[in-house]
N, C-alpha and C positions, 0 to 999 in steps of 0.2 A: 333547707338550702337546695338552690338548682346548681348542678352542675351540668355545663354543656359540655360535648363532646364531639372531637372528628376521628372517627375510625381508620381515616388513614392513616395518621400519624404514628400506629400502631403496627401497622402494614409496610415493617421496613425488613428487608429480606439482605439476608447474606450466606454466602454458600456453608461458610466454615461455623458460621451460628446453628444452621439448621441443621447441620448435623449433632448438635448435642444438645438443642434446647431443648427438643422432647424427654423428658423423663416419664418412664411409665413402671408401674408395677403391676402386678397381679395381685400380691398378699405381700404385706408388711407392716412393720410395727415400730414404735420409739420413733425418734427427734422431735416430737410436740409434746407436750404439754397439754392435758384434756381440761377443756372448760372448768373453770372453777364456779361454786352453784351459792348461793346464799340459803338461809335458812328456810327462806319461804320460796325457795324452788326457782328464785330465778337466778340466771346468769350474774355471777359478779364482773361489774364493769371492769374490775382493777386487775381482770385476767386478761392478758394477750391473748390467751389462746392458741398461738403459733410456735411457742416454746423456745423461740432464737435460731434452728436450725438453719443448714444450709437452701432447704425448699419450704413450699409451703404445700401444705398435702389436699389435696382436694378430693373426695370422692366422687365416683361415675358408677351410677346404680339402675340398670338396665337391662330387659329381655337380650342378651347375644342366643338366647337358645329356644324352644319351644312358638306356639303360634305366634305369640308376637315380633317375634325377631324377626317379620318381614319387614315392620316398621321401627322397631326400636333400633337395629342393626345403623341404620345411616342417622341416625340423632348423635349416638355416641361417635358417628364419625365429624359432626356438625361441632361437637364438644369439643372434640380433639384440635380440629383446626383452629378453632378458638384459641385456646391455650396454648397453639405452637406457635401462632401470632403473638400473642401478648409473652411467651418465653425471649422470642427474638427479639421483640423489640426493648428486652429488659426487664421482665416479671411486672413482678408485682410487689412493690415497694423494696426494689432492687433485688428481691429475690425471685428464683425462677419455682413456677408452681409445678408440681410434682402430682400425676393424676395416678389416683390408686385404681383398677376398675374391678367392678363385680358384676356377676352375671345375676337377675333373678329369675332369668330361666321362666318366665310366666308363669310363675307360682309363687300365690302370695304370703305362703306363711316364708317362705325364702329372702323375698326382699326383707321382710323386717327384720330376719334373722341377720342378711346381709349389710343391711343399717347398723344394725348392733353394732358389728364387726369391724365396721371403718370408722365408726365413732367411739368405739372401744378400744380396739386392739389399735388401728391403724391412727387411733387419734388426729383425724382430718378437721377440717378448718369449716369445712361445708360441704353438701352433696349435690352432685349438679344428677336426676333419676324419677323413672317411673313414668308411664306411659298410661295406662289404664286408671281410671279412678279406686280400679280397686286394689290395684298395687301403693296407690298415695296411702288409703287406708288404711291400708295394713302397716303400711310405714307411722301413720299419722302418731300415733302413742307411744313409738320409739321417742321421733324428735320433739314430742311435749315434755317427757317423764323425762327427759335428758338436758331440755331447753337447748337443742341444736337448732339447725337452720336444713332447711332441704330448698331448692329451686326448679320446679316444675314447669315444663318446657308443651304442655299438650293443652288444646284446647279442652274444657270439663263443661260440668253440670251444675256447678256452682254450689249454692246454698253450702257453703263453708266458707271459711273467713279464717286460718290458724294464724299465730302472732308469730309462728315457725316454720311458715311454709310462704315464699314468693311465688307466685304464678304468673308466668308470662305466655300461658297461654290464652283463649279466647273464655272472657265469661257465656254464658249465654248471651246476654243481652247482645254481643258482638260476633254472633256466629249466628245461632241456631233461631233466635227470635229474626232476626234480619230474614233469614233465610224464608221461613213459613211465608211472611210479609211477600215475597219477593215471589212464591209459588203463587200463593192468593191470588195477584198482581195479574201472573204470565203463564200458570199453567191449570187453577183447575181449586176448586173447594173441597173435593173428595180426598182424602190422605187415608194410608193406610202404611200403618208404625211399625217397623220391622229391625229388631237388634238384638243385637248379642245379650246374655240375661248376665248381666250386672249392675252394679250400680248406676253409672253412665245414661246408657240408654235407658234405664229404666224412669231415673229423674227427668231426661232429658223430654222423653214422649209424656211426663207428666206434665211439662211445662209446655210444649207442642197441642195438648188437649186443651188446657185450660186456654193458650193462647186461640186457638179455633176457635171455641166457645165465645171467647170476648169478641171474633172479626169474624164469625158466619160462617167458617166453614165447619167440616164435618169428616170424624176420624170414623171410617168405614170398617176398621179392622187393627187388631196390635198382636204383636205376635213375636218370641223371642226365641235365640236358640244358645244352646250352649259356649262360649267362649271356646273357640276351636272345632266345634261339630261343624260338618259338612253336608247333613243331612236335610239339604233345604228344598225338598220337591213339595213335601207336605205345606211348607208357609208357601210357596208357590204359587201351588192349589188352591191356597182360603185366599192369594192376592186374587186369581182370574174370578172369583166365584162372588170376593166382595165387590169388585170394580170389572166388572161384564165390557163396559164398554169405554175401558181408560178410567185413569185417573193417576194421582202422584202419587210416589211411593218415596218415604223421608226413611233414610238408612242411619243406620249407628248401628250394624253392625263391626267388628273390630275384627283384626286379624284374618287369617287366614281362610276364615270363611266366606270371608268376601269373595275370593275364587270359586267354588263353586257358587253362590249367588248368581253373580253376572251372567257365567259360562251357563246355567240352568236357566234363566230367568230371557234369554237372547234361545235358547234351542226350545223356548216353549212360544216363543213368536211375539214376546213382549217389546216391542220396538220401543226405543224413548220417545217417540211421536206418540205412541198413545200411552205411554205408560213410562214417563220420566221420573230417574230417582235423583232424589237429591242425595248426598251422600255428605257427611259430616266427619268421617276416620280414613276418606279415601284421601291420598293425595299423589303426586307426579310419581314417588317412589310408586307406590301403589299400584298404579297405571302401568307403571312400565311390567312390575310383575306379574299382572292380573292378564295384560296383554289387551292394546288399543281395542282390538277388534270387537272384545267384550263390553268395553265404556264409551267408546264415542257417541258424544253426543249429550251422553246423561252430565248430568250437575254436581257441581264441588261448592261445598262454601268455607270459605277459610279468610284469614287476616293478607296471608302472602300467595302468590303465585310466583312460579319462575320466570313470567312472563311479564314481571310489573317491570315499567319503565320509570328506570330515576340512574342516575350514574352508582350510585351504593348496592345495588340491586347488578347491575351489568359489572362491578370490578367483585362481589360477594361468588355470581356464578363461577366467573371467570377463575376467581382463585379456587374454588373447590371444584372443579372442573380439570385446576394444573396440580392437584392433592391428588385426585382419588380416580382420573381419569375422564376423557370426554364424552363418555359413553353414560356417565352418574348423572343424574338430576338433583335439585334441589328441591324442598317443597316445606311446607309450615311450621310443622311439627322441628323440622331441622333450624332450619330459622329464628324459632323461638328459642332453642336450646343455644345457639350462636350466641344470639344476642345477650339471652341470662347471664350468660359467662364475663362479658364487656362489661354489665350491668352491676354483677358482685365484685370484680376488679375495680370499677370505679368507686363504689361503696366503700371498699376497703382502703382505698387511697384518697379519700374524701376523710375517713375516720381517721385516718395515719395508725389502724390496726387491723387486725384477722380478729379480735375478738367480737363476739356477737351480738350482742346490745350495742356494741358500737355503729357496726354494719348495719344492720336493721336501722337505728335509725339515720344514718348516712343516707342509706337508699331511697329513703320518699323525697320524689323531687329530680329522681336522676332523670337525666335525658339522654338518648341516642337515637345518632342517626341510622336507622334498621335500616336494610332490604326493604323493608315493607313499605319505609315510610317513617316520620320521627315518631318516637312512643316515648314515653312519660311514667316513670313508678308513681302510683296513688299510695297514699298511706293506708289504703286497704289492702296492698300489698298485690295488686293486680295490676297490668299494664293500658296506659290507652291504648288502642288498635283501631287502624280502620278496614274498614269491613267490607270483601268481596266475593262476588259469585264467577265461580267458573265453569265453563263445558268443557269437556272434551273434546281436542280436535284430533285432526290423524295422527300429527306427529307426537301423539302422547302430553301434549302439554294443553294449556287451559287457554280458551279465550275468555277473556275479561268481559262479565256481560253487565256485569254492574258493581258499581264502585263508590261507597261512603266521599264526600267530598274531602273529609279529613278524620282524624283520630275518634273514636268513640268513645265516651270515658265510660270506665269496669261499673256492674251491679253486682257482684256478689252473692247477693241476699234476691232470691228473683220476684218481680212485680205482677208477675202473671199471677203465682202461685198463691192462693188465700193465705195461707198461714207465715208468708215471709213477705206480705208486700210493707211498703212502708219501711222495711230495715234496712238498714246502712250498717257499714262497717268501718272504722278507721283509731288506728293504731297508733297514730302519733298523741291523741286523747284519751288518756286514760280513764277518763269520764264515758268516752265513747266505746270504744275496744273493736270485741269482736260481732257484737249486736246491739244498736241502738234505734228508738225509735227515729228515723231523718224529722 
């Protein structure tokens, strides 16, 4: 079933509402009811899941502390907006949703731990969490062995498919394959692969080589640093020494290391005229804190920019702009957590429950009108997106250099790669699931 949707409609404000539709907590426990499980592990459909209470409890599971929280910090704030819209304009099957939040502090045995805890103790309905690939992972065997539900808001690496997990961020095929294509194109065959050392970047420039390999070009160099080290003179070095005289440099680094990157990589005279990075974890927030002077000019590839024109996109700034100040930007990663949100509210008002096999399959099929552009849940439980490159200009925000004509639909399972081309994934077929041959 499709369900359409106008986000405005949801978008009704009144003063005396907004002062109490936010409910938040920190740590709490009782008014649901925790999923009920059949013998063979999965989900009993004859469970609500909601318990009858007065809210419906949501979890919010994210970096607020350590490297990542330059970019997980305003995701959670992208959630929140969400959820005060849809509380004022009357919940979520007339009740108003109640967000639990946890910090996982960029460390991963923490989220899982913190999964636990809001599916255990806090008995939540869903977790809207996780930023890094390897914080999913460490979450990933909570929400199997529990049969919950998580919704992930970051573009990844793909080659996973869970029956527990929505991704609305960018597969490769709609990020990172676009992107190569697009250097190829406009800047240069010579690539040298520079990221943070986890799982992420690491898949990522796996599928970057193999994709060279198949279109002529050639990876000069790879080279990885730890999640938070700063100590980037050394990859510096082996960039000037593989690429003498220019060439692209394709980033997935994460976090806070991105600061010094730029700031080192600009003081050693590497201009983006001869030595453009594409960047796949950078975006507006990013920019503003890493500071213009450092990125203008280098490359962003993502689904959304702040700068996309559509009127959903001019009233989404605008309202998060009269939330959190005019000085905030919006940018992908936020975006996508936004929308997840609208995305599992309709689901569940599509199903007429919070329980989870309801939801799940409710959701394939949903449509909203994003910021970005309309997207589309696949029953492989990824989003259409359509797919853009940006630069950086002065003002910190991106010009549009190139732009998919419309939606991209998800690959999950990646085509570059030998050992995953040809799979599909899709969850409405039980025959099919999490790996089939297409």
């Amino acid at each position: 079933m499709t369900t359409r949707f106008n986000r405005r409609k949801f978008l009704v404000y009144g003063s005396a509402t907004m002062g109490t539709a936010m409910l938040l907590k920190a740590c709490g426990g009782g008014g649901t009811t925790p999923e009920a499980s059949t013998d063979d592990g999965e989900a009993d459909p004859a469970a609500s899941g909601d318990g009858g209470g007065d809210t419906i409890k949501v979890g919010i599971l994210h970096s607020l502390s350590g490297t990542m929280a330059i970019s997980e910090t305003t995701v959670v704030d992208a959630e929140m907006l969400a959820i005060k819209e849809i509380n004022a304009a009357g919940g979520v099957l007339g009740r108003q949703i109640e967000a639990i939040q946890e910090d996982g502090a960029s460390d991963w045995p923490t989220f899982a731990e913190k999964a636990e805890k809001l599916i255990d103790q806090d008995q939540v309905v869903t977790v809207f969490g996780c930023w890094t690939s390897a914080s999913r992972k460490a979450v990933l065997p909570v929400f199997e062995s529990k049969q919950h539900q998580l919704w992930y808001p970051v573009q990844y690496e793909g080659q996973e498919c869970s029956q527990n997990i929505f991704y609305t961020g960018a597969a490769p095929n709609q990020q990172i394959e676009p992107a190569v294509d697009w250097l190829l194109e406009n800047k240069g065959t010579d690539f040298f692969l520079v990221g943070s050392d986890y799982v992420f970047p690491r898949t990522a420039n796996t599928i970057i080589k193999e994709q060279l390999k198949a279109k002529g070009g050639t990876t000069v160099g790879e080279d990885y640093l730890p999640l938070g080290n700063t100590e980037v003179t050394p990859i510096i070095t082996k960039i000037k020494a593989a690429l003498p005289n220019g060439g692209v440099i394709f980033n997935s680094l994460n976090g806070d290391s991105n600061v010094a990157f730029f700031k080192q990589l600009q003081g050693a005279g590497m201009t983006p005229d001869m030595y453009p990075v594409m960047s796949v974890s950078i975006a507006e927030e990013e920019v503003r804190q890493i500071g213009t002077d450092f990125l203008k000019d280098h490359y962003a590839a993502w689904n959304y920019f702040q700068t996309v024109e559509s009127p959903e996109n001019e009233k989404w700034v605008a309202d998060f702009k009269a939330e959190y100040g005019d000085d905030r930007v919006t940018n992908d990663p936020m975006e996508a957590a936004y929308i997840m949100v609208y995305l599992w509210k309709q689901a569940v008002e599509a199903a007429g429950t919070t329980d989870i096999p309801a939801v799940r399959e409710a959701a394939y099929g949903q449509e909203f009108a994003a910021p970005e552009g309309p997207v589309t849940m696949n029953p492989n439980h990824h989003i259409s997106k359509t797919v853009r490159i940006g630069q950086v200009r002065d003002d910190g925000l991106f010009d549009i250099v190139s732009s998919t004509d419309g939606p991209v639909e998800p690959q999950p399972w990646n085509q570059y790669v030998p050992e995953t081309q040809g799979l599909g994934c899709d969850w409405s077929d039980p025959a099919k699931g999490e790996k089939y041959e297409v």
